[in-house]
VOSE-310027 format. One line per 3 residues: for each residue x, y, z of N, C-alpha, C. Coordinates in steps of 0.05 Angstrom, whole numbers. Layout:
N
X Y Z X Y Z X Y Z ~ ...
% end
This chain:
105
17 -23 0 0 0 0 18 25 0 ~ 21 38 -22 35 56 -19 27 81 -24 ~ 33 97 -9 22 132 -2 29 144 -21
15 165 -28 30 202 -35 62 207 -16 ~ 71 213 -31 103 211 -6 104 242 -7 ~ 99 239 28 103 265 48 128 274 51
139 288 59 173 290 69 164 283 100 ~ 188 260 107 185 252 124 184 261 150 ~ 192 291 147 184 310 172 162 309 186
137 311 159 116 323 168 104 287 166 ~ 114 277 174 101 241 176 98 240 211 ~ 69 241 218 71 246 247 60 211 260
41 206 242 24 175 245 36 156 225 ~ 35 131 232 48 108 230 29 108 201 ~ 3 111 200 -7 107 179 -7 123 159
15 146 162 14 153 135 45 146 122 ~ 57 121 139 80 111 130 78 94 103 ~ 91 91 74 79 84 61 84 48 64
68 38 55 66 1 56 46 -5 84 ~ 39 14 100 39 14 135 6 17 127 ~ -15 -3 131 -42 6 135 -49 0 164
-80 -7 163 -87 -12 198 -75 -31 209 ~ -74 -60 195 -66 -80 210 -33 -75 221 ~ -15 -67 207 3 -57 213 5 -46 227
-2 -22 226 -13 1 255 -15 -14 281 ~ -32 -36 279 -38 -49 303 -27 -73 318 ~ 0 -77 293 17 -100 300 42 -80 315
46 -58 307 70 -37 306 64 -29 337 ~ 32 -13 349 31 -15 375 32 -25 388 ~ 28 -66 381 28 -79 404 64 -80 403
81 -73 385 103 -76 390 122 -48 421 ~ 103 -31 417 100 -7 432 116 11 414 ~ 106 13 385 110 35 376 94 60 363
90 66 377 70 87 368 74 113 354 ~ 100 122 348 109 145 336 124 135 305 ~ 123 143 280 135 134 264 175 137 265
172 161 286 207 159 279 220 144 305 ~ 200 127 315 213 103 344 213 84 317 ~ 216 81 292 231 62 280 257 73 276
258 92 278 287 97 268 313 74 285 ~ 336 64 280 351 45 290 338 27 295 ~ 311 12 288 290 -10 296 310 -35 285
310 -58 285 309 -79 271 294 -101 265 ~ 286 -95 239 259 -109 229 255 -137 231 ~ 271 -144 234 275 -181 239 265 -183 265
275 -172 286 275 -170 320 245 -167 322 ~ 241 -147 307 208 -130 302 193 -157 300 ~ 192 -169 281 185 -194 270 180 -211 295
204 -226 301 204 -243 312 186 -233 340 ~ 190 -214 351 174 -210 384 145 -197 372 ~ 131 -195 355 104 -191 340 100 -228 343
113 -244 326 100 -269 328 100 -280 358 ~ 123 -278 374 122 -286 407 95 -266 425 ~ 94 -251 414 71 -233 432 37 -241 423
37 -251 399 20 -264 395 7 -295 382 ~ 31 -299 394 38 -327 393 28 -343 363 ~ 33 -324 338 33 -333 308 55 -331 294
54 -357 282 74 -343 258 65 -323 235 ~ 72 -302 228 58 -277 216 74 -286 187 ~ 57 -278 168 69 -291 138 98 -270 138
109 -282 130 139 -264 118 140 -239 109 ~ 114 -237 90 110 -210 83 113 -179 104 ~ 101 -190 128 112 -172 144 134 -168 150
155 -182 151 182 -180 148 189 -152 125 ~ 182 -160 108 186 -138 84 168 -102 91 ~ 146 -108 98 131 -85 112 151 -73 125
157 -74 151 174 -81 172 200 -56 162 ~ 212 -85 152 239 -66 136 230 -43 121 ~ 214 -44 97 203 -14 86 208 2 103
187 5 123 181 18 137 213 35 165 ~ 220 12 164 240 24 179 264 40 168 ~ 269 30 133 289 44 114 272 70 112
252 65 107 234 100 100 243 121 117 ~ 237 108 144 252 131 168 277 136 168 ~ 287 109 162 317 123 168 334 149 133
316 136 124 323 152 93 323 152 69 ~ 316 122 68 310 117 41 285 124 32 ~ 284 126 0 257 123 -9 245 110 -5
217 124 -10 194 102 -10 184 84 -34 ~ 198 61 -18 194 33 -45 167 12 -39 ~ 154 -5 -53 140 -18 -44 162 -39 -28
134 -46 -15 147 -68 5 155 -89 -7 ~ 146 -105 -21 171 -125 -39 196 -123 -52 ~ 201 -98 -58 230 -88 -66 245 -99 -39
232 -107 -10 253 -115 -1 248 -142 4 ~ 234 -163 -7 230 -197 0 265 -207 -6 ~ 279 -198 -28 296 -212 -34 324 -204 -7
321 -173 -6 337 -178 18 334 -196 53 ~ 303 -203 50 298 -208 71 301 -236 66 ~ 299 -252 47 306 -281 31 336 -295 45
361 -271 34 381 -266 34 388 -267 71 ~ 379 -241 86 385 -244 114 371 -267 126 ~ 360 -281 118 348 -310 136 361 -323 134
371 -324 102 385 -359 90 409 -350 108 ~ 424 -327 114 448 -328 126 451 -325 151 ~ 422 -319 163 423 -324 197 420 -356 202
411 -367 176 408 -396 190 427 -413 181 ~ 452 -410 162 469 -425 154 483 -433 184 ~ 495 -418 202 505 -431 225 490 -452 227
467 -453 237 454 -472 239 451 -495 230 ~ 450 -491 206 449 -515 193 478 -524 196 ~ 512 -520 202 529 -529 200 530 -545 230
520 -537 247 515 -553 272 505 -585 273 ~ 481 -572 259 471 -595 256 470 -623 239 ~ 470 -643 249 489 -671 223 477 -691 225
% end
């Protein structure tokens, strides 16, 4: 879902972050974020993971990509749709879990 792009000054609500609708909104407070620039230094994986422990789901991946958008937006990047980032988020999994997999035999 992507917005009219504001300058991110005048971005006061999470919902007018672009990719960011209600359900988001409402996954982002239970994370206790309620201001769009308390993403700033966020990490969207972390984000992820304590959203599925708080409500004890696995949330499709896609939020993962939301997530990240949303947190590059604040920190500076443009506003991209949220799949411009699946492949990076593809990428940081397969290589948080390679340790893993070398452990195990």
């Amino acid at each position: 879902m992507m917005k009219p792009d504001l300058p991110r000054e005048q971005i006061k609500k999470l919902l007018e972050l672009p990719n960011v609708g209600k359900a988001c909104v409402a996954d982002l407070k239970l994370l206790g974020i309620e201001k769009p620039e308390q993403l700033i230094g966020s990490d969207p994986y972390r984000m992820y993971d304590e959203l599925c422990r708080l409500t004890k789901t696995r949330h499709d991946p896609c939020v993962y990509d939301v997530f990240i958008s949303a947190v590059r937006y604040m920190e500076g990047a443009p506003a991209l749709p949220w799949w411009n980032y699946t492949s990076e988020r593809k990428a940081h999994l397969l290589a948080s879990q390679a340790p893993n997999k070398a452990k195990v035999k």
